[in-house]
MARSE-34497 format. One record per residue (C-alpha): residue in one letter; x, y, z. Coordinates in Angstrom, 3 decimals. Example, Ala and Ser with C-alpha at 12.3 -4.5 7.8 and 13.67 -1.06 7.14 Angstrom:
# residues 2
@rest->a px->12.300 py->-4.500 pz->7.800;
@rest->s px->13.670 py->-1.060 pz->7.140;
***
This chain:
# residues 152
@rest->x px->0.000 py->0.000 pz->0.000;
@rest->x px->3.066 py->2.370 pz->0.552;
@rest->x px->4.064 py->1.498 pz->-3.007;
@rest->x px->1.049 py->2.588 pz->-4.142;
@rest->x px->0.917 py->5.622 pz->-2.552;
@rest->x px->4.444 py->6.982 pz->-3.502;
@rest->x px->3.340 py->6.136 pz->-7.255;
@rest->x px->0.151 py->8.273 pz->-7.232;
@rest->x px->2.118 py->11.426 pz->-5.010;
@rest->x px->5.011 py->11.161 pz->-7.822;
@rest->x px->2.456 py->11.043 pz->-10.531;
@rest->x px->0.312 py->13.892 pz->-8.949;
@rest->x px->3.546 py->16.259 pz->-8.360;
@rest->x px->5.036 py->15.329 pz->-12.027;
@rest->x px->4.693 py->18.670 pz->-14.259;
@rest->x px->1.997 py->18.095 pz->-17.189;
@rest->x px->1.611 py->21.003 pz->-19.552;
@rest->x px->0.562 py->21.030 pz->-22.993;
@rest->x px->1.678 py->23.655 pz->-26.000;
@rest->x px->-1.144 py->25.873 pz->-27.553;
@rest->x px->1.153 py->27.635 pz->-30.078;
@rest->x px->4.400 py->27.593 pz->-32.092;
@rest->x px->6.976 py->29.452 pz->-30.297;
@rest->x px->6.771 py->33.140 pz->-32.045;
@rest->x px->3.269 py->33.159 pz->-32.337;
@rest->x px->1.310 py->35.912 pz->-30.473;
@rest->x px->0.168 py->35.860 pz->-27.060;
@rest->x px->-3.038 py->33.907 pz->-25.568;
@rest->x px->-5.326 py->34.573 pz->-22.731;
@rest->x px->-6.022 py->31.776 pz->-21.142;
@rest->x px->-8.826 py->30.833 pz->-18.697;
@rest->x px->-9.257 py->27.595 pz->-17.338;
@rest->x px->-12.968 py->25.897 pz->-16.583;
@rest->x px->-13.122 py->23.548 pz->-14.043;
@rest->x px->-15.666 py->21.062 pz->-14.816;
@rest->x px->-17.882 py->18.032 pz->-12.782;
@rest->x px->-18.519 py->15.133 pz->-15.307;
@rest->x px->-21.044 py->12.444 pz->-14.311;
@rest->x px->-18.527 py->10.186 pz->-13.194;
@rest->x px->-17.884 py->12.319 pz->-10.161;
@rest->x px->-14.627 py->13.099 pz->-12.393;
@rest->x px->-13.647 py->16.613 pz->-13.673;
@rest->x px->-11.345 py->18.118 pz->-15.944;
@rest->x px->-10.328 py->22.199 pz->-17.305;
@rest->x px->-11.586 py->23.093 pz->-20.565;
@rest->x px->-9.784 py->26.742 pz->-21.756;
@rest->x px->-11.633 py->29.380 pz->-23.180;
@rest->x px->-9.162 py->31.455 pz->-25.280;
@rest->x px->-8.558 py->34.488 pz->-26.955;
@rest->x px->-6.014 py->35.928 pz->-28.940;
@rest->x px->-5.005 py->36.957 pz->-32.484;
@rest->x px->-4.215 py->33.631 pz->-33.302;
@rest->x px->-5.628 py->30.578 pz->-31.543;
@rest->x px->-4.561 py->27.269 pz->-33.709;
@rest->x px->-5.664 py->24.843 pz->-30.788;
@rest->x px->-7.912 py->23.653 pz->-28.065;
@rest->x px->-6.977 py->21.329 pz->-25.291;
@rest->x px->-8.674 py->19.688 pz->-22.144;
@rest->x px->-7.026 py->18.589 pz->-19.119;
@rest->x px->-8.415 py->14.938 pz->-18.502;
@rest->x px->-7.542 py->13.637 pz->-14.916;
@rest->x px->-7.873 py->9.670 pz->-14.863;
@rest->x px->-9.657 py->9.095 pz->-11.141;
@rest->x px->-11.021 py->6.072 pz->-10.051;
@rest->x px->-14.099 py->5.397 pz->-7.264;
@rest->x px->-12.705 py->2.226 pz->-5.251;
@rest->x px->-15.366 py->0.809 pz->-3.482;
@rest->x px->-17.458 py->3.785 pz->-3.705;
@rest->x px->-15.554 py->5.862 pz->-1.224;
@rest->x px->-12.436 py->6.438 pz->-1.790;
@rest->x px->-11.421 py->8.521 pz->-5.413;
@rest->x px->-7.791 py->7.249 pz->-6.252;
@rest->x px->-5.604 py->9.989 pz->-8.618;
@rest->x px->-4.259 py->7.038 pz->-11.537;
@rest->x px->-2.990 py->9.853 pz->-14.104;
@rest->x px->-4.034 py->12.304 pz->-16.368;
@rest->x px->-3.334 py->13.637 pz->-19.732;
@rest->x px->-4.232 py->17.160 pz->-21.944;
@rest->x px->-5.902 py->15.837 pz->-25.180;
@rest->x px->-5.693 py->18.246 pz->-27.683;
@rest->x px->-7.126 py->19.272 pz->-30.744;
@rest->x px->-5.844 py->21.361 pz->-33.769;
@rest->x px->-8.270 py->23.714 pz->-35.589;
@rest->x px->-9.196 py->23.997 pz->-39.467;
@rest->x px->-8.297 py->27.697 pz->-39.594;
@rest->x px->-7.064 py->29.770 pz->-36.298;
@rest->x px->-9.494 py->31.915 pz->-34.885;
@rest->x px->-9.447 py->35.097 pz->-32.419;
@rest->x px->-11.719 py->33.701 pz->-29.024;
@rest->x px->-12.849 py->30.123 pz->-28.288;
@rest->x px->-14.935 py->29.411 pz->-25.200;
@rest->x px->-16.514 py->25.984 pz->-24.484;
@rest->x px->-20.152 py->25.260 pz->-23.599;
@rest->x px->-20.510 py->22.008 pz->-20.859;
@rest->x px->-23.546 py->19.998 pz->-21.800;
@rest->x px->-24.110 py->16.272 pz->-20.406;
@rest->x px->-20.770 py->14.100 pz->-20.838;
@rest->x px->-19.723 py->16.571 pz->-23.525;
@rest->x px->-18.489 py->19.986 pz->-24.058;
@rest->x px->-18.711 py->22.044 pz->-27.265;
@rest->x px->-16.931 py->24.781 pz->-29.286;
@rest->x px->-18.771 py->26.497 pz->-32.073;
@rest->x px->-16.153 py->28.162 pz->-34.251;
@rest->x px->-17.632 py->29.777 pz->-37.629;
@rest->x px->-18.872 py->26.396 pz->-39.878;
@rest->x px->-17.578 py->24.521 pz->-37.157;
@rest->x px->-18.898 py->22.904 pz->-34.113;
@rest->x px->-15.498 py->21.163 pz->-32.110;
@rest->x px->-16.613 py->18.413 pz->-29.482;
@rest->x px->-15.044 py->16.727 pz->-26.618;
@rest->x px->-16.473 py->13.679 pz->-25.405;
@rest->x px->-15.756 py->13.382 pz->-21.248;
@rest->x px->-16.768 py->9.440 pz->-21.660;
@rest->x px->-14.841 py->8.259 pz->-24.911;
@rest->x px->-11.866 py->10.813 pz->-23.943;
@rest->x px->-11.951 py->12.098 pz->-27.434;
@rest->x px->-12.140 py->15.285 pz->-29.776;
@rest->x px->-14.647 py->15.512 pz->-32.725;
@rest->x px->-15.340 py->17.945 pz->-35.238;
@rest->x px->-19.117 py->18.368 pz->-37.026;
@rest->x px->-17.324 py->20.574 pz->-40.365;
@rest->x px->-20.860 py->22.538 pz->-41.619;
@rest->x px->-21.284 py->23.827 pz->-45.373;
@rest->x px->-19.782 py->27.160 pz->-46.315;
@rest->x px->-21.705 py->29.998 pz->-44.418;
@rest->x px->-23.301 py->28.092 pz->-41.846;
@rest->x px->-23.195 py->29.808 pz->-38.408;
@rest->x px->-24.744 py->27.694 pz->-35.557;
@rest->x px->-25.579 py->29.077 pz->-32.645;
@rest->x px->-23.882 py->27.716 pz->-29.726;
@rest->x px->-25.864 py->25.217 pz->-27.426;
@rest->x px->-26.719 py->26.673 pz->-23.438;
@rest->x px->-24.830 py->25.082 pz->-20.767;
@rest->x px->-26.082 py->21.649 pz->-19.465;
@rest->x px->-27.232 py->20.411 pz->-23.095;
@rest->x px->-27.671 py->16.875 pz->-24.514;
@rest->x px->-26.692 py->16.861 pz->-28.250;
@rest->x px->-26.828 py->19.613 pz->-30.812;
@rest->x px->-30.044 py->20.890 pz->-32.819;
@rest->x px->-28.831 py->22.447 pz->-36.450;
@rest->x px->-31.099 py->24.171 pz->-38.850;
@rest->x px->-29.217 py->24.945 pz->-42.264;
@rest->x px->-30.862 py->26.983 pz->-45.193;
@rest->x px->-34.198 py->26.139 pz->-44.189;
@rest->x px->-33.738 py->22.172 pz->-44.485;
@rest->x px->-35.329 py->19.945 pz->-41.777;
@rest->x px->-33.186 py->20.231 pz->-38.415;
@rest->x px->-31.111 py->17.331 pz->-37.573;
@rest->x px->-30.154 py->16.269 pz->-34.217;
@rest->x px->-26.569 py->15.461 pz->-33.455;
@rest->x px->-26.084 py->13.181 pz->-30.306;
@rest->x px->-22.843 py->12.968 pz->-29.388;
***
């Protein structure tokens, strides 16, 4: 059990950063989000701005429920994505096990479940309106077509 322990304090202290530009590039505000998945989990979601934002990332901590009390730190990871075309401000919307960033044609998703990045890539001159906090899956209405519903 002392094994175990110094394992998860050496993997908790161990620095873990992640690179949102090329060295050069301008500066970035950064703000993190702290956010409660239904796993009892969380992880930080950045909202950026800046002249030239080529990136989002998340900040996945891997934590395990042993026997339904105790929550056990096992690692952790920044998944990131790269964007289509850099754009000036990014903020993400939390919904249920998902998060969302609508960015011009594009709506950028992070799955808290599957630990993954996905991108819906909309035709030219679509601008969706991004989804309020706490939603399940996407409603899109194009050029007057009949919406479709994007569950995630």
């Amino acid at each position: 059990m002392a094994d175990e322990m110094k394992k998860m304090q050496a993997a908790a202290s161990a620095p873990i950063s992640v690179r949102l530009a090329e060295a050069g590039s301008p500066r970035l505000e950064v703000l993190p989000r702290f956010t409660k998945t239904r796993k009892s989990q969380f992880l930080i979601a950045l909202a950026l701005r800046g002249e030239k934002i080529q990136r989002l990332a998340v900040f996945d901590p891997w934590i395990t429920n042993t026997r339904g009390v105790n929550l056990v730190f096992t690692g952790s990871r920044w998944v990131v994505q790269d964007l289509t075309e850099p754009v000036m401000e990014a903020a993400p919307v939390v919904g249920q096990d998902v998060l969302a960033y609508v960015l011009g044609n594009r709506i950028y998703t992070y799955k808290f479940s599957a630990g993954k990045w996905n991108v819906l890539d909309l035709p030219e001159g679509a601008r969706p309106e991004a989804p309020e906090e706490g939603f399940n899956g996407l409603r899109l209405e194009y050029d007057s077509i009949i919406p479709n519903r994007l569950n995630h």
